[in-house]
C-alpha positions as CSV (number, residue, x, y, z in Angstrom):
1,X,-156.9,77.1,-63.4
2,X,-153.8,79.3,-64.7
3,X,-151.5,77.7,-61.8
4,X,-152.8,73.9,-62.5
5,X,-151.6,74.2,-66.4
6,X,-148.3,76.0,-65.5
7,X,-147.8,73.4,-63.1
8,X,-148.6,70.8,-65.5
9,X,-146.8,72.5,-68.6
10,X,-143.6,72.9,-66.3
11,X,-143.1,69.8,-64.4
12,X,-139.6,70.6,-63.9
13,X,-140.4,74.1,-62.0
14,X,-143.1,72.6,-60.1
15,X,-140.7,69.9,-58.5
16,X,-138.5,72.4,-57.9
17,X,-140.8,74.4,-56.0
18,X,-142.0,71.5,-54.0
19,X,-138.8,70.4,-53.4
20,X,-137.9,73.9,-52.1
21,X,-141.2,73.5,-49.9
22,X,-139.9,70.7,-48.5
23,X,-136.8,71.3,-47.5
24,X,-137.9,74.8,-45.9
25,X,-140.3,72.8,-43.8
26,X,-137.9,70.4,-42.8
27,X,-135.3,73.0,-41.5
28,X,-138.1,74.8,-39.9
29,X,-139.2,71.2,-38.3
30,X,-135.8,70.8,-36.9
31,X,-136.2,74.1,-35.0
32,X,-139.4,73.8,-33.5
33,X,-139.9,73.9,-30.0
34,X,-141.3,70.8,-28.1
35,X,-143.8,71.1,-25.4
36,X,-147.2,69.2,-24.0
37,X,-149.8,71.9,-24.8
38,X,-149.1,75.3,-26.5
39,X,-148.7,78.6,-24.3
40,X,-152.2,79.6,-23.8
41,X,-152.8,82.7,-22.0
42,X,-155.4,81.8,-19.0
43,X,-157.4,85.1,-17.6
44,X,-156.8,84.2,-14.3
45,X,-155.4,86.3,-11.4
46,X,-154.7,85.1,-7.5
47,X,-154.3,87.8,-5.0
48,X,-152.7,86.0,-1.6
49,X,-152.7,87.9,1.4
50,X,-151.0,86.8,5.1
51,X,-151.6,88.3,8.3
52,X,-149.3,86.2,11.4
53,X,-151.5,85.0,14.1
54,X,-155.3,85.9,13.1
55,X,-158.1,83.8,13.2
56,X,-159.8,82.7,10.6
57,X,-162.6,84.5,11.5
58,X,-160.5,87.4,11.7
59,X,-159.0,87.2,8.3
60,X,-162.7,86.5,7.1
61,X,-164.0,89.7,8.3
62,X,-160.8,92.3,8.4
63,X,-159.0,90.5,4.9
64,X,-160.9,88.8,2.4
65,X,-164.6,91.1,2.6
66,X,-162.5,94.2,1.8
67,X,-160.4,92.8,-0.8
68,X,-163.9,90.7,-2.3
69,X,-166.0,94.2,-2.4
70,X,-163.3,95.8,-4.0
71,X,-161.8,93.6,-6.7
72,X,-165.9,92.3,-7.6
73,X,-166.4,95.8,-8.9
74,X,-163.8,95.1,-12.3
75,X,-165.2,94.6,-15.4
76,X,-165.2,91.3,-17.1
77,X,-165.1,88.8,-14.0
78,X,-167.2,85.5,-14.7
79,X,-166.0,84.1,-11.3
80,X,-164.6,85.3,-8.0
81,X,-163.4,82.3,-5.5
82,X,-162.0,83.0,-2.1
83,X,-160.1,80.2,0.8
84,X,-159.4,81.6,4.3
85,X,-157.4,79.5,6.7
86,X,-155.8,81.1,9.8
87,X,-153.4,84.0,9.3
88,X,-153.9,83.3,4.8
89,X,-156.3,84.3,2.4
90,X,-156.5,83.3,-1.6
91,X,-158.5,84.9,-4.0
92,X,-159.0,83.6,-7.5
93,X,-160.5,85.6,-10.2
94,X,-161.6,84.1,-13.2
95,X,-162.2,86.4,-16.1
96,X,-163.9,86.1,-19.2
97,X,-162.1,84.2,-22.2
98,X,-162.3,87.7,-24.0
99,X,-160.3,89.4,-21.3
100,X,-156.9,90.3,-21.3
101,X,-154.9,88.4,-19.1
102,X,-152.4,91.0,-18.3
103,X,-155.0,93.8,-18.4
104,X,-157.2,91.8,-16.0
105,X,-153.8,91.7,-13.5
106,X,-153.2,95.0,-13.2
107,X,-156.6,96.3,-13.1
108,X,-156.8,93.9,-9.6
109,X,-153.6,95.3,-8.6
110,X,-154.9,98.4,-8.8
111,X,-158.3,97.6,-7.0
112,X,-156.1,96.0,-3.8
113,X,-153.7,98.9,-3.6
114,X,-156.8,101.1,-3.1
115,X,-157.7,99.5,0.1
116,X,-154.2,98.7,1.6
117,X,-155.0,101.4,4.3
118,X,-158.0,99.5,5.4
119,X,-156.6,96.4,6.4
120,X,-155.3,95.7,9.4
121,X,-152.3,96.5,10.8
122,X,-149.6,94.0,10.7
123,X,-150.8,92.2,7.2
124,X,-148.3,91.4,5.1
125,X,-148.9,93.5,1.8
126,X,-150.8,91.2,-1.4
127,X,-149.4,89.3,-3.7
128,X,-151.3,89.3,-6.9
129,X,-150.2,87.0,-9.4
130,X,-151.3,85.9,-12.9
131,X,-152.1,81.9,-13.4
132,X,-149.5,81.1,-16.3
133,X,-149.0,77.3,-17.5
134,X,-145.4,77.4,-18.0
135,X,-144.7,78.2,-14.2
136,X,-145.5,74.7,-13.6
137,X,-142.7,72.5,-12.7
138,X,-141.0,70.4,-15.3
139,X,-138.4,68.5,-13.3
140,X,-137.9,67.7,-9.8
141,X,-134.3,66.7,-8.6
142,X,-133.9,64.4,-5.5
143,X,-130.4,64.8,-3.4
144,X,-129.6,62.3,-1.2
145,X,-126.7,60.8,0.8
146,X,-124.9,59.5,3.7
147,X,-124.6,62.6,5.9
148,X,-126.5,64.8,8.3
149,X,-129.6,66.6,6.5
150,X,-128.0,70.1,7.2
151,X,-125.0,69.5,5.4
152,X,-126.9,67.6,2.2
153,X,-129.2,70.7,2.5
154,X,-125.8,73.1,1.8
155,X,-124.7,70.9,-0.8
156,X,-127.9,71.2,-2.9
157,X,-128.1,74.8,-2.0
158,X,-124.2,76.0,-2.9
159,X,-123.4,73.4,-5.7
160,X,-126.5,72.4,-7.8
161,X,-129.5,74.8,-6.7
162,X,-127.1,78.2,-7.2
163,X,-125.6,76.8,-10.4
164,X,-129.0,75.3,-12.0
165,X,-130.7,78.7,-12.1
166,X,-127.8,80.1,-14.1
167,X,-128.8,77.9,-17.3
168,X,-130.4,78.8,-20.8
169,X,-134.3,78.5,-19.9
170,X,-134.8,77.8,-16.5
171,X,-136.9,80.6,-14.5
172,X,-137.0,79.1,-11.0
173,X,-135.2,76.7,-8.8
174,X,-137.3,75.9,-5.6
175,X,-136.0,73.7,-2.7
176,X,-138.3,71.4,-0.3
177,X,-137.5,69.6,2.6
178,X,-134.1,70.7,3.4
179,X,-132.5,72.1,6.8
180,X,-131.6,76.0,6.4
181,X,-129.3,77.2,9.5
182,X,-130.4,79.2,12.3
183,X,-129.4,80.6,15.6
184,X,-132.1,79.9,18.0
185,X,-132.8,81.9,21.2
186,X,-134.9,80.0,23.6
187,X,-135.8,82.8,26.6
188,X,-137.0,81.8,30.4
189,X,-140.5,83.5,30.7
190,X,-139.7,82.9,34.2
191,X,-136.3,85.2,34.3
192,X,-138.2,87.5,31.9
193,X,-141.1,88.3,34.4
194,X,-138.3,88.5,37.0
195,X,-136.8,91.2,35.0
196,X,-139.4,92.9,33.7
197,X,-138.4,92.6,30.2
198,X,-140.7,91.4,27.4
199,X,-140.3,89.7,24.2
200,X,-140.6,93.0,21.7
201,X,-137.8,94.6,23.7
202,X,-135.5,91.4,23.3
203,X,-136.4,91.1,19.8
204,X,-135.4,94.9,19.2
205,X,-132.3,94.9,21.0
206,X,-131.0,91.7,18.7
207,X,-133.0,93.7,15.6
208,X,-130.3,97.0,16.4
209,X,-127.3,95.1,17.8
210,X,-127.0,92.6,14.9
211,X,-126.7,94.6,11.8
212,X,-124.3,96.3,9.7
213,X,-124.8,100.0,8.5
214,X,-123.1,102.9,5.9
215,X,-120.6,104.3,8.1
216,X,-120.3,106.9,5.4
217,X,-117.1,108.0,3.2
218,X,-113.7,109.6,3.9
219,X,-111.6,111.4,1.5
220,X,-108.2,110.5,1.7
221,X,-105.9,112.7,-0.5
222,X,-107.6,111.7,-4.6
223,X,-109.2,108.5,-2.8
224,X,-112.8,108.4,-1.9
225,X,-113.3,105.6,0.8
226,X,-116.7,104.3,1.6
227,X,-117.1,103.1,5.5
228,X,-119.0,100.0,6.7
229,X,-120.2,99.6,10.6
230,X,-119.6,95.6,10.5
231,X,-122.2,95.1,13.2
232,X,-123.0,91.8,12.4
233,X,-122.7,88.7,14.9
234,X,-120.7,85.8,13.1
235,X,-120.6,83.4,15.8
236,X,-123.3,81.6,17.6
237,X,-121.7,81.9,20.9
238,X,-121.4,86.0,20.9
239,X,-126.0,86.1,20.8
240,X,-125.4,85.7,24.4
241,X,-123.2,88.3,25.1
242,X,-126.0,91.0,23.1
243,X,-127.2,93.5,26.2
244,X,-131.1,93.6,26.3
245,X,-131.4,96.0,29.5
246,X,-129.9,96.3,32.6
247,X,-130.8,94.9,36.3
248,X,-129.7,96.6,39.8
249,X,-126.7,98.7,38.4
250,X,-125.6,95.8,35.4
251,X,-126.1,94.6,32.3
252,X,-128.5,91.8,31.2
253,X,-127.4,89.5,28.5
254,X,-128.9,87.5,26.3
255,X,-127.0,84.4,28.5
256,X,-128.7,86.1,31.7
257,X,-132.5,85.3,30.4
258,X,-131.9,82.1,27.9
259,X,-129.6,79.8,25.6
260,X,-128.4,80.0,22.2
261,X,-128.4,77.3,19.7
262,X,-127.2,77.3,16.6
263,X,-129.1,75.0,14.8
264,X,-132.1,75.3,12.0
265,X,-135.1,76.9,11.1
266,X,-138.2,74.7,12.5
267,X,-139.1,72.9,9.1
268,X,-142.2,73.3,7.5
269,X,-142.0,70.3,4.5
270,X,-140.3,67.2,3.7
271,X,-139.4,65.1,1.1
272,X,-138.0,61.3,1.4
273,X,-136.1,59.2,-1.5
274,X,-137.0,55.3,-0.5
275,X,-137.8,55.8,2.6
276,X,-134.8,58.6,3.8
277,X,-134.5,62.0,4.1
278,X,-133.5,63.9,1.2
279,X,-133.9,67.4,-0.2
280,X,-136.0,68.1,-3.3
281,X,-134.9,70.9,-6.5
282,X,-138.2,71.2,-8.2
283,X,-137.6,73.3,-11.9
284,X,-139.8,75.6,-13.2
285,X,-138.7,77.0,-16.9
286,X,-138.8,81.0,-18.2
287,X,-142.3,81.4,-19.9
288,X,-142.3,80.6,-23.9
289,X,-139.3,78.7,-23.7
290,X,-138.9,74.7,-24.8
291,X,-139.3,72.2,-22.0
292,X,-137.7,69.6,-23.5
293,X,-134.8,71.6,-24.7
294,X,-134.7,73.4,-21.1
295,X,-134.7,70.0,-18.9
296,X,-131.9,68.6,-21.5
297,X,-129.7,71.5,-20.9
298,X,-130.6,71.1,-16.9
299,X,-129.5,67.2,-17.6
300,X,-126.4,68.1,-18.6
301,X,-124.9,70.1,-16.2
302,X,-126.4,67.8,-13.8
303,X,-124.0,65.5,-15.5
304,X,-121.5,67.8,-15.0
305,X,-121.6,69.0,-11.5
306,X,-122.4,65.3,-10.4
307,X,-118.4,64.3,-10.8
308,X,-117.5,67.3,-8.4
309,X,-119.8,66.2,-5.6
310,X,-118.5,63.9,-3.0
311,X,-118.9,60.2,-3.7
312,X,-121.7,59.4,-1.0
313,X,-123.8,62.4,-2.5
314,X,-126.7,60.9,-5.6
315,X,-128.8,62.8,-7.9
316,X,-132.3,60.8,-8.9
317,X,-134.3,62.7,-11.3
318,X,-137.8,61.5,-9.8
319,X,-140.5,63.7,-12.2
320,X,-139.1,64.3,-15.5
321,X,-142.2,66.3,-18.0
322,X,-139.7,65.6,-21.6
323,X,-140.2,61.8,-20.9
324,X,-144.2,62.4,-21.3
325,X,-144.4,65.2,-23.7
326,X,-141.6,63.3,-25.9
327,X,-143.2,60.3,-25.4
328,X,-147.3,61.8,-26.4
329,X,-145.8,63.3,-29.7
330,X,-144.0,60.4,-31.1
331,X,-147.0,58.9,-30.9
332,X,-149.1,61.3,-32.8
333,X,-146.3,61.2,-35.0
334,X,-146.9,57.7,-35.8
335,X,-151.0,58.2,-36.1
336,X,-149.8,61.0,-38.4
337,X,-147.6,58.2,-40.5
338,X,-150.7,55.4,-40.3
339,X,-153.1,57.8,-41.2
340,X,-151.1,58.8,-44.6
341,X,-150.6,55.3,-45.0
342,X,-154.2,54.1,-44.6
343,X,-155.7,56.8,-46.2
344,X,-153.2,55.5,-49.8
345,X,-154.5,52.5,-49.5
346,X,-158.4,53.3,-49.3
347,X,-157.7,55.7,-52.4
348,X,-156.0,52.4,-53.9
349,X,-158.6,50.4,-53.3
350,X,-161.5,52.3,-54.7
351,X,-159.7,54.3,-57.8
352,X,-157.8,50.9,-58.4
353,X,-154.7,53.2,-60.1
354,X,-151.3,53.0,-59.1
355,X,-150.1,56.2,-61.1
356,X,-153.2,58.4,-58.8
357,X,-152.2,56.3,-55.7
358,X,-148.5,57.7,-55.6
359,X,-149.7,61.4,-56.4
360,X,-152.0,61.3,-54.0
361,X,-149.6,59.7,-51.5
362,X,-146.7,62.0,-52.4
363,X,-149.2,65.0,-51.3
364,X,-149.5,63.9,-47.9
365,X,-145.8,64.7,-46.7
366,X,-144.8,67.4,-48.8
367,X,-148.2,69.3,-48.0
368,X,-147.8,68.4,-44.0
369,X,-144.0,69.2,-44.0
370,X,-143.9,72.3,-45.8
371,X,-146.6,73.4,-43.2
372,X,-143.8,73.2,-40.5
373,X,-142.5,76.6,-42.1
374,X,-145.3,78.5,-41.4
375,X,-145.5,77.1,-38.1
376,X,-142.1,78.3,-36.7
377,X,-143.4,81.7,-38.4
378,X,-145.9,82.0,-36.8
379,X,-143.7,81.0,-32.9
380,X,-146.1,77.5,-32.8
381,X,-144.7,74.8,-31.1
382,X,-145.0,70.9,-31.6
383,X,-147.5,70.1,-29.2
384,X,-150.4,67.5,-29.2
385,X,-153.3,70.5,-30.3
386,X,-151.3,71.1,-33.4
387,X,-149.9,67.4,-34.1
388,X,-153.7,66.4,-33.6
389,X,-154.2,69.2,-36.3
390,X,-152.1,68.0,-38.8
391,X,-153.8,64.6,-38.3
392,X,-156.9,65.9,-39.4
393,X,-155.5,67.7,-42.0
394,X,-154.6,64.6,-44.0
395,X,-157.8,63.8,-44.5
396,X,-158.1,67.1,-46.5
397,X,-155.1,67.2,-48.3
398,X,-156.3,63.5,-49.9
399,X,-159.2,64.7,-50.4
400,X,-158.2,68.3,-52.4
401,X,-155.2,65.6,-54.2
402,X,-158.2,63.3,-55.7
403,X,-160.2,66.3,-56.5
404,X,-157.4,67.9,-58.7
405,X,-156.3,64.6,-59.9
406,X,-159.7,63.8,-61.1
407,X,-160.6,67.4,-62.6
């Protein structure tokens, strides 16, 4: 009881010391990071593996057995999952809560790097990846306009993808349903046959006349110059001048055996804004930092970069995560209000004394905000776990206020 009678024989000191409480938690408060759930570190780890062209049944037998036998033998797995479609195979490991995450990652990296020489030839080496909550995506970004898809697709690509990734916070930038450029070669398998020629050889010829090489260096007096073969093809029109072989005494061309297109990659997604093609910037922040601070800074330079666009170009934000999360703890922070308001009043209403109602009342926020400090100590964030928390800790503090109060 020593503290209780100095606190009581120096009032003065003790509202000092509150008050110093107080304003610690409220400048911790102001620095918080924001976020929907805290950063929990899931035990989960999904090796992917692609092989072009096999069967499922292929991928079943050759891909996913081996990698299953050999990853099933590491300690700590509660639960091994595997999906095989043609020419893909996922494999989800679920380890015990106890596990290390990052421990559990790297033992299956080492389990799949021990059978690489077993699969087949061709497959495309594993990706193993850990499950993390923050790689989610927090805001997707819909471009749109009056133009041909191609050129909308450059325009989100050059001018807001490119200079998006460069803010505080944000880890990824990802772009769906756009148009990337391509130079298509469409070949005769007639003319082919007729030559003799088959698809490896053309794709090999392109492969070694379309590329650019170290030439090496020259010395030139106290200069050192550094030589570049600039071997690359810059113009659609010159694919069909590339030699593949040759046929009674000349060359074959490219032009002899097909056409050239410039044109795009075959597209594999698509996204639509009221009805019309558009290209999609989906957001994914850098693990442990602030959501809502992150997609804030993103709106921002949207605002920004938005007035050196061309007029017909628009910018929709279409999934926005700081709405919801902002949103879900305002209003815990008004349960957490009510419930220091409704529990005053029940201690009002059954001690039926103003002078206990106020102390007890005054313990609420100064016990709840001074908790803020030890918070950002501690790298917690305001999220709904720890706003519930603090719900449920008003109950206690009334309850420890009337005990004192009454002792």
């Amino acid at each position: 009881m020593k503290i209780v009678d100095l606190c009581i024989r120096r009032p003065v000191a003790t509202t000092m010391f509150i008050s110093f409480l107080v304003v610690l938690g409220l400048f911790s408060y102001r620095r918080m990071a924001v976020d929907l759930f805290p950063n929990i570190d899931f035990a989960i780890v999904a090796v992917t593996t692609t092989l072009s062209g096999a069967s499922v049944e292929e991928m079943e037998s050759s891909v996913t057995k081996p990698l299953e036998e050999a990853i099933n033998t590491i300690e700590g797995i509660d639960e091994l999952t595997s999906t095989t479609s043609e020419g893909l195979t996922t494999i989800i490991v679920f380890f015990d809560l106890a596990r290390d995450g990052d421990a559990g990652a790297q033992d299956v990296r080492d389990k799949v790097s021990s059978i690489l020489s077993q699969l087949p030839e061709g497959t495309d080496a594993p990706i193993v990846a850990k499950f993390d909550v923050d790689s989610t995506p927090i805001l997707s970004i819909v471009v749109s306009g009056n133009r041909d898809l191609r050129e909308i697709t450059e325009i989100a690509k050059k001018q807001i993808k490119e200079d998006i990734e460069t803010q505080r916070g944000v880890g990824s930038v990802s772009l769906i349903g756009g148009l990337e450029r391509a130079i298509n070669i469409v070949l005769d398998t007639d003319k082919l046959a007729a030559y003799g020629l088959s698809i490896d050889r053309v794709k090999a010829a392109i492969r070694a006349q379309n590329i650019e090489i170290p030439g090496g260096r020259v010395d030139q007096g106290k200069k050192e110059l550094i030589l570049r073969t600039m071997g690359r093809i810059t113009r659609a029109e010159d694919f069909r001048d590339l030699i593949v072989g040759s046929a009674q005494g000349r060359p074959l061309t490219i032009g002899d055996i097909g056409s050239v297109a410039d044109a795009y990659v075959e597209p594999r997604n698509l996204a639509r804004l009221d009805g019309h093609p558009a290209v999609t910037l989906i957001v994914r922040k850098q693990t442990g930092t602030n959501t809502v601070q992150v997609i804030e800074t993103v709106k921002k330079r949207l605002a920004a970069i938005g007035s050196t666009l061309p007029s017909d170009i628009d910018i929709a934000l279409v999934r926005d995560q700081s709405r919801f999360i902002q949103r879900s703890i305002d209003e815990v922070k008004l349960h957490l209000v009510l419930a220091g308001v409704l529990v005053s009043l029940t201690v009002m209403l059954f001690i039926a004394n103003l002078r206990a109602t106020l102390i007890a009342a005054v313990a609420i926020p100064t016990s709840i905000i001074a908790t803020f400090t030890v918070m950002r100590w501690f790298d917690f964030t305001l999220n709904n776990i720890t706003m519930l928390g603090l719900v449920l800790a008003t109950g206690i503090v009334i309850d420890d206020a009337v005990v004192v109060l009454e002792n």
